[in-house]
C-alpha positions in Angstrom: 78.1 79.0 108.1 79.5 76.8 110.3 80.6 77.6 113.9 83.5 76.3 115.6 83.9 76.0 119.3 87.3 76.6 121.1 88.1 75.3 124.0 89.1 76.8 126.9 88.2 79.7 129.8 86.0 82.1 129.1 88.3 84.9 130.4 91.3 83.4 127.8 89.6 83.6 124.9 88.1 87.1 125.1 91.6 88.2 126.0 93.0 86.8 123.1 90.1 88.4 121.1 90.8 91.8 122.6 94.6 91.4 121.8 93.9 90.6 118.8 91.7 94.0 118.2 94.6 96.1 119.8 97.1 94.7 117.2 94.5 95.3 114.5 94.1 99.0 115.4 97.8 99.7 116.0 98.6 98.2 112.3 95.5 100.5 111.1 97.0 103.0 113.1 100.8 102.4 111.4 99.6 102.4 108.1 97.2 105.3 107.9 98.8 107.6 110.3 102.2 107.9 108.8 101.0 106.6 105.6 103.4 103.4 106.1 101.9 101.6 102.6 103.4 103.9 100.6 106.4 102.0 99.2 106.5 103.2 95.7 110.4 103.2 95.1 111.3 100.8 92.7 114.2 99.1 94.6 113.9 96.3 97.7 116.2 98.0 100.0 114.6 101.9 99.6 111.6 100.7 100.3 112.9 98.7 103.3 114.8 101.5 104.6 111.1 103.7 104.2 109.5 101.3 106.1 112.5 100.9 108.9 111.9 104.6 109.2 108.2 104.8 109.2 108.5 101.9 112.3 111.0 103.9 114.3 108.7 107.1 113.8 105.5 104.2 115.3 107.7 103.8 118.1 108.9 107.1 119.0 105.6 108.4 119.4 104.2 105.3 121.0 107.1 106.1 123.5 106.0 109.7 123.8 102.3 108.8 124.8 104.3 106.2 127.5 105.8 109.0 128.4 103.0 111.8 128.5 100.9 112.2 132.0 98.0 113.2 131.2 95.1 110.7 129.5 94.6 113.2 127.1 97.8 112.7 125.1 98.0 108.9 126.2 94.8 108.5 123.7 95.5 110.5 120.7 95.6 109.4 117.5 98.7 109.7 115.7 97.4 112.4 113.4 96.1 114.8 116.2 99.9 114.2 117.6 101.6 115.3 114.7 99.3 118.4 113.9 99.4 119.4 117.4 102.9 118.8 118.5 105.0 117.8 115.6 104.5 120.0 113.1 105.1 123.4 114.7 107.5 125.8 114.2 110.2 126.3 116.2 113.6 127.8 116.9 116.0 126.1 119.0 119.0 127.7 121.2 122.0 126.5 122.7 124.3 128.1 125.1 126.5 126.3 127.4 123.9 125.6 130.2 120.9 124.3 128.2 118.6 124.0 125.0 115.7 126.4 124.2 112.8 126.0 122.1 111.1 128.9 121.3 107.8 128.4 119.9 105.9 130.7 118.0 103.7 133.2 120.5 100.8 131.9 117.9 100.7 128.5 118.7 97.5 127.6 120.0 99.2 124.8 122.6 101.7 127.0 124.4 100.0 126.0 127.7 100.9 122.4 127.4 105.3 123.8 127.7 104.5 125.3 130.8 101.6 122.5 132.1 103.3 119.9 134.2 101.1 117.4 132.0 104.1 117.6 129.2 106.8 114.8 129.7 
């Protein structure tokens, strides 16, 4: 095997080594969270339009854990995310004044509505 040296600081290289990792885990993180290699429509633009979809549903929950003040959330994976915030049932009211959500008085998160941890 043969080893190649590159030049440069010390401090450069293991950043770009540790920004490469991140970009690693957030691709592992894209494709196995929402399932994002699943493109088995037969046509170029439906699976385009999938994978346009399954990138804005990346983003909205990376802006959610931007969002989210407590470390907790900040580090969840994107499956512990979905299970525990995403796919609850809800019921949502308007009047003229606001928007309600009423959750189900089962949920085992109803702290977090009230906890000034939720953005």
């Amino acid at each position: 095997m043969r080893e190649t040296k590159i030049a440069g600081c010390t401090s450069a290289i293991f950043a770009f080594y540790n920004d490469r990792e991140r970009m690693r885990k957030s691709h592992r993180e894209f494709k196995n969270g929402f399932h994002a290699d699943r493109l088995s429509c037969h046509r170029f633009l439906a699976n385009a339009f999938r994978l346009l979809l399954y990138g804005f549903a990346y983003n909205l929950v990376n802006l959610f854990r931007l969002l989210a003040l407590s470390q907790e959330w900040r580090s969840a994976q994107i499956e512990t995310l979905c299970a525990r915030l995403f796919k609850i049932g809800a019921r949502v009211g308007q009047t003229a004044r606001c928007i309600r959500v009423h959750l189900a008085t089962g949920w085992p998160w109803q702290s977090l509505s009230a906890n000034s941890s939720w953005p």
